[in-house]
ROFI-905410 format. One record per residue (C-alpha): y, z, x; residue in three letters. Coordinates in pm, whole numbers, padded with zeros to 5 digits, always signed. Last residue first. Layout:
<dovexs>
YZXala...
</dovexs>
This chain:
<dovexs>
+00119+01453-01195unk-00261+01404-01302unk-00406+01208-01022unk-00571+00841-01129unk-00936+00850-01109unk-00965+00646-01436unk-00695+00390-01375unk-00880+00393-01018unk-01170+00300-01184unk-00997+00018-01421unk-00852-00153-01137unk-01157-00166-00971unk-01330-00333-01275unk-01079-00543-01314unk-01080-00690-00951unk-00830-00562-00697unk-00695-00862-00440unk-00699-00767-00128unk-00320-00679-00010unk-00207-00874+00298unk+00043-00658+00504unk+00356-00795+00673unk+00546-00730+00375unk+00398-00374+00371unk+00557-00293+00747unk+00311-00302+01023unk+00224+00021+01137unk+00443+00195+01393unk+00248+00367+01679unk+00203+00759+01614unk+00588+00930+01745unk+00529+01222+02030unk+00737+01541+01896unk+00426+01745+01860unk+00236+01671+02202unk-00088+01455+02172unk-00364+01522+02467unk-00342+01336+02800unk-00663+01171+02765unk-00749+01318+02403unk-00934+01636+02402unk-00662+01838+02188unk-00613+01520+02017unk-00981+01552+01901unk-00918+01908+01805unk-00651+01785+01549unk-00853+01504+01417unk-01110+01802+01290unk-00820+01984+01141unk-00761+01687+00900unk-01141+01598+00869unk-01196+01920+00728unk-00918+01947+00554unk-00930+01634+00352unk-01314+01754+00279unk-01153+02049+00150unk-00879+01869-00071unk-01123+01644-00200unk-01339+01939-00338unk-01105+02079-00483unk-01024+01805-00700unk-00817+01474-00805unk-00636+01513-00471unk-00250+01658-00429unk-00062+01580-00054unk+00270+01757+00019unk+00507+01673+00338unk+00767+01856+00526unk+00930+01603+00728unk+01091+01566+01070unk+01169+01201+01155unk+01088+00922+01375unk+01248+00583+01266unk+01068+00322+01074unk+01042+00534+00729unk+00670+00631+00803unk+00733+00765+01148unk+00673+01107+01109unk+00758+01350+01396unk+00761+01753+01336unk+00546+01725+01065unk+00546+01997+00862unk+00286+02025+00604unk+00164+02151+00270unk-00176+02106+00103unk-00314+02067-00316unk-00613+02104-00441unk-00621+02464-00504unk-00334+02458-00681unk-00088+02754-00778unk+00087+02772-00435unk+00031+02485-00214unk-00226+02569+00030unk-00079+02583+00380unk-00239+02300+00663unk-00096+02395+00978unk+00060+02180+01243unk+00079+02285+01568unk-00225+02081+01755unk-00068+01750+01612unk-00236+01493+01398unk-00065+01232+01471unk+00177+01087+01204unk+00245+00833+00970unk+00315+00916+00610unk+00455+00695+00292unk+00445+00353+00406unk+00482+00087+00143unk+00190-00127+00077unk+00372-00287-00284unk-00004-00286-00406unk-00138+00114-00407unk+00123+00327-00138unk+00021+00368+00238unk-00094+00657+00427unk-00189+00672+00784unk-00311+00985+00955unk-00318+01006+01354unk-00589+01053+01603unk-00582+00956+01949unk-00900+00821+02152unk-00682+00707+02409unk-00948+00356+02411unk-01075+00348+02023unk-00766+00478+01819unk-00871+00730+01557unk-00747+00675+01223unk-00708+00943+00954unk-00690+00779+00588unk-00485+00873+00271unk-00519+00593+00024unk-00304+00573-00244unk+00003+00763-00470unk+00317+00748-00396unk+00623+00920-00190unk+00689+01198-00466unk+00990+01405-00425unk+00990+01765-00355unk+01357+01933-00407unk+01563+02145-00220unk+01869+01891-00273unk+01973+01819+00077unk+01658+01920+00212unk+01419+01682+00023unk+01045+01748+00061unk+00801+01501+00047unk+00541+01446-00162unk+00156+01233-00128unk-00057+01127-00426unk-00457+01122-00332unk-00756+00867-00319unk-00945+00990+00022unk-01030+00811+00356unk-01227+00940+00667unk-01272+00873+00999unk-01160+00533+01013unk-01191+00323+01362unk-00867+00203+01519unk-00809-00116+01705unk-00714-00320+01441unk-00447-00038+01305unk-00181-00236+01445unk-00142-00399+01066unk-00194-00760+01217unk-00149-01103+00962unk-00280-01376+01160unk-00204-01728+01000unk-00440-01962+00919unk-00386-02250+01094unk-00449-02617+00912unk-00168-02624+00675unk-00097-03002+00629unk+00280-03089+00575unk+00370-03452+00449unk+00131-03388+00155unk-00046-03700+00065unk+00072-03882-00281unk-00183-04048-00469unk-00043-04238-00745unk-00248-04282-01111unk+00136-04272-01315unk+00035-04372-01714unk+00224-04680-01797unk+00574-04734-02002unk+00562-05035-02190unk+00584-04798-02529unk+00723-04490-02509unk+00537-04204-02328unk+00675-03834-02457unk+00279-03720-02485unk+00233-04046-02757unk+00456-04268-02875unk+00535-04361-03268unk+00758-04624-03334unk+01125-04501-03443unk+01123-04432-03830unk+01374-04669-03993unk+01688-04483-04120unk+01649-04248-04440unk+01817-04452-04782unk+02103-04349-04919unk+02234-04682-05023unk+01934-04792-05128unk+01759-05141-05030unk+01824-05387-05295unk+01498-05451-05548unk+01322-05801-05550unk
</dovexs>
């Protein structure tokens, strides 16, 4: 009978299976949550009262004073809202998924829709009290649509909010702040399927 080497590997440890040594059992416990979430919680974007007049993919600027610049404030829906009992109309504008805020204003008898010079799908702005940010400010704003034709139609329905304000209860005076929306953390975002996704990839605005 031969002597064991010298240099011979140590003894293999017995084989276990998924990290489970042997003696040890398979857990089958049922734990109950100590918690149950029964309510579903409200989420409310103060536009729930509103009805949509009209809403248009487009890619909204803004115009910096200190540096004489326009900066873009994203790219998303557009809509004008029009509140069911004063009958106001404002236009609400928030970025695709994060939900930030970009414009939110009445639509005021003095404001003026300028073409943008060079584009014919593009409008300028001033706003003498946007709300977007959380605290009422004076902007100069910028909005570019995939076409010409979108920028009409924007027009359209942008002037036509203005002469519903004119016969609003009260009417809407140019310094008088739209209601807040909700902030985007506050806002549940539908989930986009692919094929969404993949349409708006494909309508996307040229910057």
């Amino acid at each position: 009978m031969s002597e064991p080497t010298k240099d011979a590997p140590p003894a293999a440890e017995p084989a276990t299976t998924s990290g489970v040594t042997e003696g040890d059992e398979e857990s089958t416990a049922h734990y109950e949550p100590v918690v149950r979430l029964t309510e579903t919680v409200e989420t409310k974007t103060n536009e729930e009262d509103e009805d949509v007049l009209f809403k248009i993919r487009a890619k909204l600027f803004r115009f910096a004073k200190d540096t004489s610049e326009w900066k873009e404030r994203g790219t998303g829906d557009v809509r004008i809202l029009q509140h069911r009992e004063s009958k106001k109309v404002r236009l609400v504008m928030r970025r695709d998924k994060t939900l930030k805020i970009c414009a939110n204003h009445y639509l005021t008898p003095d404001m003026k829709l300028s073409p943008n010079i060079g584009s014919d799908r593009s409008w300028v702005w001033a706003v003498a009290a946007d709300i977007s940010d959380g605290e009422t400010s004076a902007e100069t704003l910028a909005i570019r649509f995939a076409n010409a034709e979108n920028a009409q139609a924007f027009k359209d329905k942008f002037e036509e909010g203005q002469k519903l304000n004119e016969s609003a209860a009260g009417g809407v005076k140019a310094e008088e702040a739209a209601e807040a929306p909700a902030k985007e953390e506050e806002v549940k975002g539908n989930p986009k399927t692919e094929k969404e996704e993949a349409k708006e990839e494909k309508e996307a605005i040229v910057a």
